[in-house]
C-alpha positions as CSV (number, residue, x, y, z in Angstrom):
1,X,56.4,18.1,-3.1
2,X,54.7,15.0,-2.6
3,X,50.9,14.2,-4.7
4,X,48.7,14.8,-1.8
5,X,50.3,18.2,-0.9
6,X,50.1,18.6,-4.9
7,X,46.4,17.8,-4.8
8,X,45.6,20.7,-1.7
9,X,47.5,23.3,-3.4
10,X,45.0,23.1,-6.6
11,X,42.0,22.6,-3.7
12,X,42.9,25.7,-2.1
13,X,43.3,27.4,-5.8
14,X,40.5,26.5,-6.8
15,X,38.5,27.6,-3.5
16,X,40.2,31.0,-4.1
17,X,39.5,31.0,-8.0
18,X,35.5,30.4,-6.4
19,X,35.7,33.1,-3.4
20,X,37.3,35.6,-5.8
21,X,34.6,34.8,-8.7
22,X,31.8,35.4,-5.5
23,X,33.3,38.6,-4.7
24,X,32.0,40.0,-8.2
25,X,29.2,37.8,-8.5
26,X,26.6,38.3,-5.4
27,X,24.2,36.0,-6.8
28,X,26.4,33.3,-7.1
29,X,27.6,34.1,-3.7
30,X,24.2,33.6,-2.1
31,X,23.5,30.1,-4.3
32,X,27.0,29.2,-3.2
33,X,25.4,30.0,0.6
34,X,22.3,28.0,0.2
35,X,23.7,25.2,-1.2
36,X,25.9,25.2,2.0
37,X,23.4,25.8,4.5
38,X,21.1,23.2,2.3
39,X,24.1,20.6,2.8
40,X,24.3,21.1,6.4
41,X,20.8,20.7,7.0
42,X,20.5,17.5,5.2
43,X,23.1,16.1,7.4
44,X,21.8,17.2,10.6
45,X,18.8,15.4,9.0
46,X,20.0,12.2,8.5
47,X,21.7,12.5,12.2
48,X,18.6,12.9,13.7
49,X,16.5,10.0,12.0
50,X,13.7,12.9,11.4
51,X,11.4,10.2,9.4
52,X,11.1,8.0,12.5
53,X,7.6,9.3,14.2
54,X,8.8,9.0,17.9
55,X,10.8,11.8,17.1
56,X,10.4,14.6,19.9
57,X,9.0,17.9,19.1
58,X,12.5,19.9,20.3
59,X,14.4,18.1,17.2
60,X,11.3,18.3,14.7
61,X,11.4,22.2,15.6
62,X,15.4,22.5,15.4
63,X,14.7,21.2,11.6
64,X,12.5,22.8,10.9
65,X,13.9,26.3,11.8
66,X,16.9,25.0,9.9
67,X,15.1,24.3,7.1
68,X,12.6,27.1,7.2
69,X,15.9,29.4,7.4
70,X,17.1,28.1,4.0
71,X,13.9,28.5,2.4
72,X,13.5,32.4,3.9
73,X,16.9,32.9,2.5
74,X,16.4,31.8,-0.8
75,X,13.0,33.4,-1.4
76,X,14.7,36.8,-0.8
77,X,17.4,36.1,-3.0
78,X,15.1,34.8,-5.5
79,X,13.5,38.0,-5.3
80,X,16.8,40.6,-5.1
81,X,18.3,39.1,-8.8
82,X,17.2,39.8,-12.1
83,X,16.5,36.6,-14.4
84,X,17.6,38.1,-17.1
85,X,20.8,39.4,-15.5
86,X,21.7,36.2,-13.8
87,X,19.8,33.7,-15.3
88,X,21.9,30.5,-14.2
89,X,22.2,31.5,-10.6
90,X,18.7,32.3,-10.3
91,X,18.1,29.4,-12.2
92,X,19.7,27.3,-9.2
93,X,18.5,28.9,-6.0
94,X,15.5,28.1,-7.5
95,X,16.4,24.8,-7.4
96,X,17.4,24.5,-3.8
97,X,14.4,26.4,-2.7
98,X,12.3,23.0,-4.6
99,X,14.5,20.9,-2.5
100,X,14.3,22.3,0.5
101,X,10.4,23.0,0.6
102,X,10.0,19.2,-0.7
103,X,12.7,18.1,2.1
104,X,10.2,20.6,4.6
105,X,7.0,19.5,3.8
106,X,8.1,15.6,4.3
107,X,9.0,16.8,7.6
108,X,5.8,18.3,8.4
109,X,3.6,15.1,7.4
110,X,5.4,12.7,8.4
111,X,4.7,14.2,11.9
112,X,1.1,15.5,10.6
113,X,1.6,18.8,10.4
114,X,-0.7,19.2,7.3
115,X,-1.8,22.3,7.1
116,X,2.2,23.6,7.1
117,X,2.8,21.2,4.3
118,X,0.5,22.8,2.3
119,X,1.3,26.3,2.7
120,X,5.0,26.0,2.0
121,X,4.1,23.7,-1.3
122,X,1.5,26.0,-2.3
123,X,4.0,29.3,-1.5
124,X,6.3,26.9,-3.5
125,X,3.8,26.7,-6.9
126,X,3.1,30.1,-6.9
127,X,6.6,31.7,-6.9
128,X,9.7,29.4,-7.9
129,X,9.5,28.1,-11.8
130,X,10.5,24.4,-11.4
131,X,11.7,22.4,-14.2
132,X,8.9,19.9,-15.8
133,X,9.8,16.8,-14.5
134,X,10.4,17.5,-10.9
135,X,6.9,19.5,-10.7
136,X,4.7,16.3,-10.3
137,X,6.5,15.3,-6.7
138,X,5.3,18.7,-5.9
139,X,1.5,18.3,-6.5
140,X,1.5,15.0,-5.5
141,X,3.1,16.0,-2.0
142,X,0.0,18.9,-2.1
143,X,-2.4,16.5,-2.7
144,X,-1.5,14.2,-0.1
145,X,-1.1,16.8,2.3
146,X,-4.9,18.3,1.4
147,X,-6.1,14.4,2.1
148,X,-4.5,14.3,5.1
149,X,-5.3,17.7,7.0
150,X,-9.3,16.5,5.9
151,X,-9.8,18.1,2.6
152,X,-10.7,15.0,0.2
153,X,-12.0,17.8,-2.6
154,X,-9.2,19.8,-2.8
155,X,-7.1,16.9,-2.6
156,X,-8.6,15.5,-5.7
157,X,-8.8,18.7,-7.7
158,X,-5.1,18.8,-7.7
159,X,-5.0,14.5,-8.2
160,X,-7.2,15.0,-11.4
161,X,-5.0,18.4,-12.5
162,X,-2.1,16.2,-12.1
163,X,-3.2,14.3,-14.5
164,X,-4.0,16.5,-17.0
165,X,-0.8,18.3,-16.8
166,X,1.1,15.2,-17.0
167,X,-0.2,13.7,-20.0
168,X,0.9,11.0,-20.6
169,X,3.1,10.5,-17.6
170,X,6.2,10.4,-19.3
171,X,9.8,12.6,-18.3
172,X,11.1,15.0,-20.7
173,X,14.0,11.9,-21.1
174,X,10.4,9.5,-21.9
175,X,10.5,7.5,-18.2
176,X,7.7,7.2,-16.1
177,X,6.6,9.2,-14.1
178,X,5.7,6.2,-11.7
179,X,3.6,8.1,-9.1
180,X,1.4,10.1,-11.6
181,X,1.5,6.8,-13.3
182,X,-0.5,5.1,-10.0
183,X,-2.6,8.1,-9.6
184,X,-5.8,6.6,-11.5
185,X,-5.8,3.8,-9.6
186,X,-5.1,5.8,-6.0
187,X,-8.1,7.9,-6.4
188,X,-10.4,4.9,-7.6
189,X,-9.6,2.8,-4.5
190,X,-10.2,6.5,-2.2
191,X,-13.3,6.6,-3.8
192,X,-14.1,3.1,-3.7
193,X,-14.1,3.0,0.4
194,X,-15.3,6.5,0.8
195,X,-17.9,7.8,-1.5
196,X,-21.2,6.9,-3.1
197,X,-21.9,3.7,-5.5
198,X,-22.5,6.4,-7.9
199,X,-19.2,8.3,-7.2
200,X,-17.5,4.7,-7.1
201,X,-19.1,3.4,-10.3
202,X,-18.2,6.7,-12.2
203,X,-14.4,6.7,-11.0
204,X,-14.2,3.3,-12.4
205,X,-14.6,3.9,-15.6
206,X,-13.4,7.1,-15.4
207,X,-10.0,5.1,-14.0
208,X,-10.7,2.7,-16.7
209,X,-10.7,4.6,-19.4
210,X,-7.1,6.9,-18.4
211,X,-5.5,3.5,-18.9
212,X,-7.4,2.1,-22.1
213,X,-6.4,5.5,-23.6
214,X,-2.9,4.4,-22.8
215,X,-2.9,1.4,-24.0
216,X,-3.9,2.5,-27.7
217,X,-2.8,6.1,-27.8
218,X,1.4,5.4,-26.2
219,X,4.3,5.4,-28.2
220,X,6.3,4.3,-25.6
221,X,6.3,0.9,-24.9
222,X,6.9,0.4,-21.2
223,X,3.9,3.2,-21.1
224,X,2.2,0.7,-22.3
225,X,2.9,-1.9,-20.5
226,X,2.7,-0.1,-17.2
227,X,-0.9,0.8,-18.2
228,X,-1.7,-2.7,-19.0
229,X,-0.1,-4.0,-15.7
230,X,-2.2,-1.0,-13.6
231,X,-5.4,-2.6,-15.5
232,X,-5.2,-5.9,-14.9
233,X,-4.9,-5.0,-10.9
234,X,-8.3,-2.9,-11.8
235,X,-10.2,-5.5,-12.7
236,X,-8.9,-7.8,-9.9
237,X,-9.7,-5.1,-7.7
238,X,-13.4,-4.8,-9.2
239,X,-14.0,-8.8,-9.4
240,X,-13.9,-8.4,-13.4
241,X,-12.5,-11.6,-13.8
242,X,-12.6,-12.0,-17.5
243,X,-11.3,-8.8,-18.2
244,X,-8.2,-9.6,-16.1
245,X,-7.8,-12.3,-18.3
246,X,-7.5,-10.6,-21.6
247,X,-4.7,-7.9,-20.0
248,X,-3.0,-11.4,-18.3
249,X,-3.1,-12.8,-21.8
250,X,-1.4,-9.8,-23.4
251,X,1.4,-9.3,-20.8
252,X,2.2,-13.1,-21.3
253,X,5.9,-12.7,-22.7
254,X,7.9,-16.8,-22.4
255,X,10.8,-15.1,-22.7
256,X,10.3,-12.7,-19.7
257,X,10.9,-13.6,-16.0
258,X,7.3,-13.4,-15.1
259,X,6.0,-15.5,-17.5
260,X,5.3,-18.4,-15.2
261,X,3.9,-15.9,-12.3
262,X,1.3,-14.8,-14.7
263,X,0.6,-18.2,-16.2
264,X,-0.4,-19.5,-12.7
265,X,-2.2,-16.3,-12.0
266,X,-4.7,-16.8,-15.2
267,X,-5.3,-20.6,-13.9
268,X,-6.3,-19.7,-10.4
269,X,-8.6,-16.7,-11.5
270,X,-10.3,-20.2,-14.5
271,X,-10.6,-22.5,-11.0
272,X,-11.4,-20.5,-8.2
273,X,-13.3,-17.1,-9.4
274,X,-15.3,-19.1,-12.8
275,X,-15.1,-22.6,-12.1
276,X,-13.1,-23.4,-15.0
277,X,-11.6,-26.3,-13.8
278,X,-10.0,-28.0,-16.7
279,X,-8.9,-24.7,-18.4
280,X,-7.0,-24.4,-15.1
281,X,-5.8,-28.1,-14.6
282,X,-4.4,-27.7,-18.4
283,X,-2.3,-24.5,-17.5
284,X,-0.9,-25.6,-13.9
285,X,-0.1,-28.7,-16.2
286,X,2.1,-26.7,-18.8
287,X,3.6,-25.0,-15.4
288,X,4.0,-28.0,-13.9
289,X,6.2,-29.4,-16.9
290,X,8.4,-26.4,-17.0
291,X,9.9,-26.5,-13.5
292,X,12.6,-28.4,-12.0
293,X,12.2,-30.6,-8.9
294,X,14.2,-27.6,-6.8
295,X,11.2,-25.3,-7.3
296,X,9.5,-26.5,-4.7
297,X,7.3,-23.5,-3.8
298,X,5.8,-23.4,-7.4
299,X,5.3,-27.2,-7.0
300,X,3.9,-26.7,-4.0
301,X,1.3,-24.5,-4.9
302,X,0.2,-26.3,-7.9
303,X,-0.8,-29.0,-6.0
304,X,-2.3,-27.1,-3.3
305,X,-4.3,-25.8,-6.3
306,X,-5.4,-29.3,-7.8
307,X,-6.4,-30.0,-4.1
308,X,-8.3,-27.0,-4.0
309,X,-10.2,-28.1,-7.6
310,X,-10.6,-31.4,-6.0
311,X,-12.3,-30.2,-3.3
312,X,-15.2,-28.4,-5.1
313,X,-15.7,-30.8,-7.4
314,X,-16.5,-32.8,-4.2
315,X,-13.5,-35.5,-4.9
316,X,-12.7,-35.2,-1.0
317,X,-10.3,-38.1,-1.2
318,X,-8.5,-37.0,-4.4
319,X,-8.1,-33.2,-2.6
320,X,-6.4,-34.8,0.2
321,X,-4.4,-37.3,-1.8
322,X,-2.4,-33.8,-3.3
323,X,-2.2,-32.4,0.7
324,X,-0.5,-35.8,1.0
325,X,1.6,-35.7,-2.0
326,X,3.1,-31.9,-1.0
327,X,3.4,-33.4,3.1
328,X,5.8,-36.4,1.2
329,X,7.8,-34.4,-1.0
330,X,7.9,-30.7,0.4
331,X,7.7,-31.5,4.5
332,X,8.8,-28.3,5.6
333,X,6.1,-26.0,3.1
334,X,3.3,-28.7,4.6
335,X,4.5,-27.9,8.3
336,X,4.6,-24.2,7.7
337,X,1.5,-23.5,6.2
338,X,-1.6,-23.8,8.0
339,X,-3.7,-23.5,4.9
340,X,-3.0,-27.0,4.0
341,X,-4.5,-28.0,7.3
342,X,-7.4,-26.0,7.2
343,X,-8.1,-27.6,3.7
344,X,-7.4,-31.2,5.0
345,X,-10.3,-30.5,8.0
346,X,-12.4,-28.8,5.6
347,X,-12.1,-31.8,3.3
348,X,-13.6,-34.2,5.9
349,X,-16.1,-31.9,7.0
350,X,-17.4,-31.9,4.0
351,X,-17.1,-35.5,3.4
352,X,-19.6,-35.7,6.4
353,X,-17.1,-37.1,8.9
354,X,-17.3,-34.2,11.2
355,X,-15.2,-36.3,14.2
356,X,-12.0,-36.5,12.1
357,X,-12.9,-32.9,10.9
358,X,-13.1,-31.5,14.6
359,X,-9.7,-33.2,15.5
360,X,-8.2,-31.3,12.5
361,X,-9.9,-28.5,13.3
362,X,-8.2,-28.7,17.0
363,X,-5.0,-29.3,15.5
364,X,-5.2,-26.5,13.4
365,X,-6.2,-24.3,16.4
366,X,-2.6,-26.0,18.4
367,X,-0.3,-26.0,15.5
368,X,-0.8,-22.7,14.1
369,X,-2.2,-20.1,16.8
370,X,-2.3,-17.0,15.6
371,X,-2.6,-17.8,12.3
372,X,-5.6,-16.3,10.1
373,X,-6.9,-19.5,9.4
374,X,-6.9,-20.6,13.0
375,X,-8.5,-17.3,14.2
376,X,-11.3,-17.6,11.4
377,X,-12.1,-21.5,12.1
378,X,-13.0,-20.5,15.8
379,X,-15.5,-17.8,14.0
380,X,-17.0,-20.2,11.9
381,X,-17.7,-23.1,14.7
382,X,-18.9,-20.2,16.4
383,X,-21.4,-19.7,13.4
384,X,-21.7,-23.4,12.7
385,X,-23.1,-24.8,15.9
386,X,-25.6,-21.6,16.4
387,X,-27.1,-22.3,12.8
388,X,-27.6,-26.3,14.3
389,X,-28.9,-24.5,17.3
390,X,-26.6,-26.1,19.6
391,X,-26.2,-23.5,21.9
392,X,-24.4,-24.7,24.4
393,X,-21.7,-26.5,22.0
394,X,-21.7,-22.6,20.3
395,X,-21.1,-20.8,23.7
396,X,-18.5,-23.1,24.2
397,X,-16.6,-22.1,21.3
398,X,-17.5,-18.4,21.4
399,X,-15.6,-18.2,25.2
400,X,-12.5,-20.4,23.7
401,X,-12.6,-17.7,20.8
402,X,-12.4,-15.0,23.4
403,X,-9.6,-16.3,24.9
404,X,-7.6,-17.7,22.1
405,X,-8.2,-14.1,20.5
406,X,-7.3,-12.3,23.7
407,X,-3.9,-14.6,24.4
408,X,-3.0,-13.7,21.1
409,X,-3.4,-9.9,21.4
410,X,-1.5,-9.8,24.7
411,X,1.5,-12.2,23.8
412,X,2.0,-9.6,20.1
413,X,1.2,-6.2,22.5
414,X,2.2,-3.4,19.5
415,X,2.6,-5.6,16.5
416,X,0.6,-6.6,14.0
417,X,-0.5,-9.5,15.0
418,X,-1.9,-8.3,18.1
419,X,-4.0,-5.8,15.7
420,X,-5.0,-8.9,13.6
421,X,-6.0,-11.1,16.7
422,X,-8.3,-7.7,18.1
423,X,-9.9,-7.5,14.3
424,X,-11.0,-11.5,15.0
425,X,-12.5,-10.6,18.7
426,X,-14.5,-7.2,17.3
427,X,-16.3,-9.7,14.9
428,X,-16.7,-12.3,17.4
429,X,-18.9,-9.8,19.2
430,X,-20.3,-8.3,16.1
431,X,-21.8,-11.7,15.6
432,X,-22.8,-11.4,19.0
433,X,-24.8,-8.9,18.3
434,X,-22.7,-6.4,20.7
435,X,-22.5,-4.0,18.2
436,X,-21.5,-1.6,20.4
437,X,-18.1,-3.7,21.9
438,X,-17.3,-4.5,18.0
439,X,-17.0,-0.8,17.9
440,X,-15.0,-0.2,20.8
441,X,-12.1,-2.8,19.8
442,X,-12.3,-1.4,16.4
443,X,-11.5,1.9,17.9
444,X,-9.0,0.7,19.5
445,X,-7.1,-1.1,16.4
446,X,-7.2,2.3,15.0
447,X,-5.8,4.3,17.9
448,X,-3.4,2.3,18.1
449,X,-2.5,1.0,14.6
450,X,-3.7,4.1,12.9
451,X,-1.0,3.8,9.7
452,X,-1.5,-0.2,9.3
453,X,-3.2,-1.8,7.1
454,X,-5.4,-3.5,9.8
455,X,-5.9,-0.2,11.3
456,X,-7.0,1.4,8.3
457,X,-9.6,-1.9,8.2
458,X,-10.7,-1.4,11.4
459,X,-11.9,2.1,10.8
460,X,-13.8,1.0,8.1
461,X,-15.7,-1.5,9.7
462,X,-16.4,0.8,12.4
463,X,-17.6,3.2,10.2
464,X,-19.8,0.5,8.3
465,X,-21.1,-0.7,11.9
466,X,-22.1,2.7,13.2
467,X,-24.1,3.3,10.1
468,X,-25.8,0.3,9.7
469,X,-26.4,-2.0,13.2
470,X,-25.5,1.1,15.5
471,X,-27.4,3.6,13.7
472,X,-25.1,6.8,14.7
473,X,-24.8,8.3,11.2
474,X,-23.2,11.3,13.1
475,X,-20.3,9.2,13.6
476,X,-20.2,7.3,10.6
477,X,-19.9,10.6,9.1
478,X,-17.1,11.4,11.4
479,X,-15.0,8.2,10.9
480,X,-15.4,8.0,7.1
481,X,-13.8,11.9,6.6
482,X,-11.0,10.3,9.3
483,X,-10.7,7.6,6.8
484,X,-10.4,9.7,3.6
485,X,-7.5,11.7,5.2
486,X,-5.7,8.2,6.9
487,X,-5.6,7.0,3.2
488,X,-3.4,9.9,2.0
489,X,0.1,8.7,1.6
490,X,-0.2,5.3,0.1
491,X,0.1,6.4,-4.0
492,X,2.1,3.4,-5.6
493,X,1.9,1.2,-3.1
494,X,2.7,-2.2,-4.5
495,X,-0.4,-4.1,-2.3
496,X,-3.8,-3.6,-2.1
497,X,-5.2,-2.8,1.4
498,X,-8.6,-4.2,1.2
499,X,-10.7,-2.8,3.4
500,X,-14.0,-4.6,2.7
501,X,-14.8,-7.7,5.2
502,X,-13.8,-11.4,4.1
C-alpha cells in the first residue's frame, strides 16, 4: 500500500473513532455540528465579500439566516447540557456561540443595522460565560453599536464599564488589550466635538488622569509605554504643547527606530507652536548630522523647517535660500510638494513684493490644482483683496474660486478629493455670507461621504453653522446626535480626524 492510501486509512479511522465517540456523547455531537455549520458559514462569508457596503440586501439576509441559525442552535444546546456533566463541550459551544454573535453583529453594522447588533450582543452578555480576554471585543462592539443606532449615553456607560472591568488593560498572558487600551482617548475626542466645554473640559482630565495612573501604577512595561505614547497624542490634541514635550522627552530611546521621528517632532512643536527657534535649529542640527545623504525626505524636511523659521523671523531671503537648496539637491520632493511653493509666494508677499508674490501664487494655482494649498490660497485672495476693499479685484477671485472648486469636484466625482474641493466652495460661500448655500454643500459632503473623514467635517461645520450664523438650533440639535452616532466605529484609529476648521 502506497503512503497516501496509508494516510486515508488512519483519516477515515479516525473519522469513525470521532462518529462512534458522538454516538455516546450528544453534546459533543452537537459542538461537533456547530463547529461545522460555523465553518461553512464563514466560507460562504468570505465568498460573498459581506464587509463591502454595496452588498445587496438578498445576500446580507442569506448570512444572516445562516448565521442566526448557528447561533439558535447553539443557544438550545447551551441550554439542553449540564455544566457540570459536560463541562468541556459546553465549555466550547459556548465558544462558537461568542464567535458567531461577534461574526453577526459585524454583519449588522457594517450595513447599519444597529439596533440587531445590540440585541444579539446583549442576548450574548447575559447568557454565554466567555473567557476574560475575549469579553472586551464584546462590549466594545455593544458600545459601538449603542453610538451608532443614536444612543451616546448608553454607549458610554458601557465605554466607561469597560474600563473599569479591564483594569489595567492587560490579557490574562499580560498583552494589551489595544482597543480598551484607546478607549480614553475615543471617548475624549466624542466628547470633544459633541458635548459641552464643561463635559469636554471634565473628560480631559478625566482621560488624563486613566493614563497618568498608568504611567506610575504599571508593572508592565509596554503598558507603560503605550500610556505614554496615548498621552503625548492628548496633549497634541489639546494644544498642550509643553506637556507633549515632557512625554516626547521620555519616549526618546537612541537605540530605538523612532528615535529620530520623535527628535524632529519635539523641534517642530520648540519652532512653530512656542517660537523656540534656536532650541529647534539645535535639534534639526543633531538630526541633520545623523543621516546619510540617501535620506532625502528627512533632509528635505529639515530644511523646509529652517525655511519655515526663516520666514517668521522675517529673514525672507534666507527662507527661500533653503526652498532653493532642497529644489538643487532633492528636485523631484521640490516638484511634488506644493507646500514649498506656497512658502516661496508667501515669502515674497511678505517681503512686500506682491507682483512676484501673485505670479507664484498663479503658479501655485497651475502646478498643483487640487491641492489643499492651492484651494486655500484662492480663499485667502478672496479674504485679502475684500479687507483692501478692492472689490472688484476680490469678485474676481471669488468667481475663479468657484470654478476652480467646482472643476475640481466634477473631474474626482466619488473620491475624496471631490469631497475636499466641495469643503473649499461651502466656505467660499460661508465667507460670502450665504450661510444657507455653505449649509447645503455641507449636506451634501455628508450624504455622500458620510464614513470619511471630510464627511464627518462637513457635518460638523454644518452643525456649527446652523447654530450660530443660521440660527436653526432645531437642526443643530439634529445634526450634532447624527454626529455622535457617525463617530462610532473609529476606536484605535491611528489618525486624528479633526473636525474643528483650519
Amino acid at each position: 500500500m502506497n503512503q497516501p492510501n496509508k494516510k486515508l486509512v488512519i483519516f477515515t479511522f479516525l473519522c469513525l473513532v470521532l462518529v462512534a465517540s458522538c454516538s455516546h456523547n450528544p453534546a459533543l455531537e452537537d459542538r461537533y455540528n456547530a463547529e461545522k455549520m460555523l465553518n461553512n458559514a464563514e466560507n460562504m462569508l468570505k465568498e460573498t465579500q459581506a464587509f463591502n457596503s454595496s452588498l445587496p440586501e438578498q445576500k446580507l439576509t442569506e448570512l444572516s439566516a445562516e448565521f442566526n441559525k448557528i447561533v439558535d442552535f447553539c443557544y438550545a444546546a447551551l441550554d439542553k447540557y449540564d455544566s457540570t456533566k459536560y463541562p468541556i463541550e459546553v465549555n466550547q459551544i459556548g465558544f462558537i456561540t461568542y464567535q458567531s454573535v461577534i461574526r453577526l453583529s459585524q454583519l449588522y453594522y457594517s450595513h447599519q443595522k444597529y439596533s440587531q447588533s445590540v440585541e444579539i450582543t446583549e442576548k450574548l452578555l447575559n447568557n454565554v460565560s466567555i473567557p476574560r480576554d475575549y469579553q472586551s471585543n464584546v462590549y466594545i462592539n455593544l458600545g459601538q453599536a449603542l453610538q451608532a443606532a443614536g444612543n451616546w449615553d448608553s454607549a458610554y456607560a458601557v465605554f466607561s464599564g469597560t474600563l473599569e472591568r479591564f483594569s489595567p488593560p492587560l490579557t490574562n498572558t499580560g498583552k494589551i488589550i489595544t482597543p480598551v487600551m484607546y478607549l480614553p482617548l475615543y471617548i475624549f475626542r466624542t466628547v470633544r466635538f459633541t458635548e459641552s466645554p464643561q463635559q469636554v473640559s471634565y473628560q480631559l482630565n478625566k482621560t488624563e488622569q486613566y493614563y497618568i495612573d498608568l504611567l506610575v501604577n504599571a508593572d508592565n512595561t509596554k503598558l507603560r509605554e503605550s500610556a505614554r505614547e496615548n498621552l503625548a497624542k492628548l496633549y497634541e490634541e489639546t494644544g498642550q504643547w509643553e506637556k507633549e514635550l515632557e512625554q516626547l522627552e521620555d519616549m526618546l530611546d537612541p537605540s530605538a527606530e523612532s528615535y529620530n521621528d520623535i527628535l524632529m517632532k519635539q523641534a517642530d512643536i520648540l519652532g512653530g507652536k512656542l517660537k523656540m527657534f534656536d532650541s529647534a535649529l539645535t535639534i534639526y542640527d543633531f538630526i541633520f548630522a545623523r543621516t546619510k545623504p540617501e535620506d532625502s525626505d528627512t533632509r528635505a524636511n529639515i530644511y523646509f523647517n529652517r525655511s519655515l523659521i526663516d520666514l517668521a523671523k522675517g529673514n525672507y531671503s534666507s527662507s527661500r535660500d533653503w526652498l532653493n537648496k532642497i529644489e538643487v539637491e532633492y528636485r523631484s520632493i521640490y516638484h511634488r510638494e506644493p507646500l514649498f511653493q506656497y512658502n516661496l509666494a508667501k515669502s515674497f508677499e511678505l517681503e512686500n513684493n506682491w507682483e512676484r508674490a501673485e505670479q507664484e501664487y498663479n503658479l501655485l494655482l497651475e502646478k498643483f490644482k487640487g491641492s489643499s494649498e492651492s484651494m486655500m490660497t484662492l480663499l485667502y485672495l478672496v479674504d485679502r483683496f475684500k479687507k483692501l476693499n478692492q472689490t472688484k479685484i476680490s469678485n474676481y477671485w471669488f468667481e475663479s474660486a468657484q470654478t476652480y472648486f467646482e472643476d475640481i469636484a466634477k473631474i474626482n466625482r466619488g473620491e475624496e478629493l471631490e469631497a475636499r474641493a466641495l469643503l473649499y466652495s461651502a466656505d467660499l460661500f460661508k465667507r460670502a455670507e450665504n450661510y444657507t448655500k455653505s449649509s447645503d454643500i455641507l449636506l451634501e459632503i455628508y450624504n455622500k461621504f458620510p464614513k470619511s473623514p471630510q464627511g464627518r467635517q462637513a457635518l460638523y461645520r454644518a452643525i456649527r453653522l446652523n447654530n450660530n450664523e443660521l440660527k436653526d438650533t432645531n437642526k443643530a440639535d439634529s445634526l450634532l446626535n447624527l454626529l455622535k452616532a457617525n463617530l462610532a466605529g473609529t476606536i484605535g484609529s491611528a489618525e486624528t480626524e479633526d473636525l474643528f476648521e483650519n
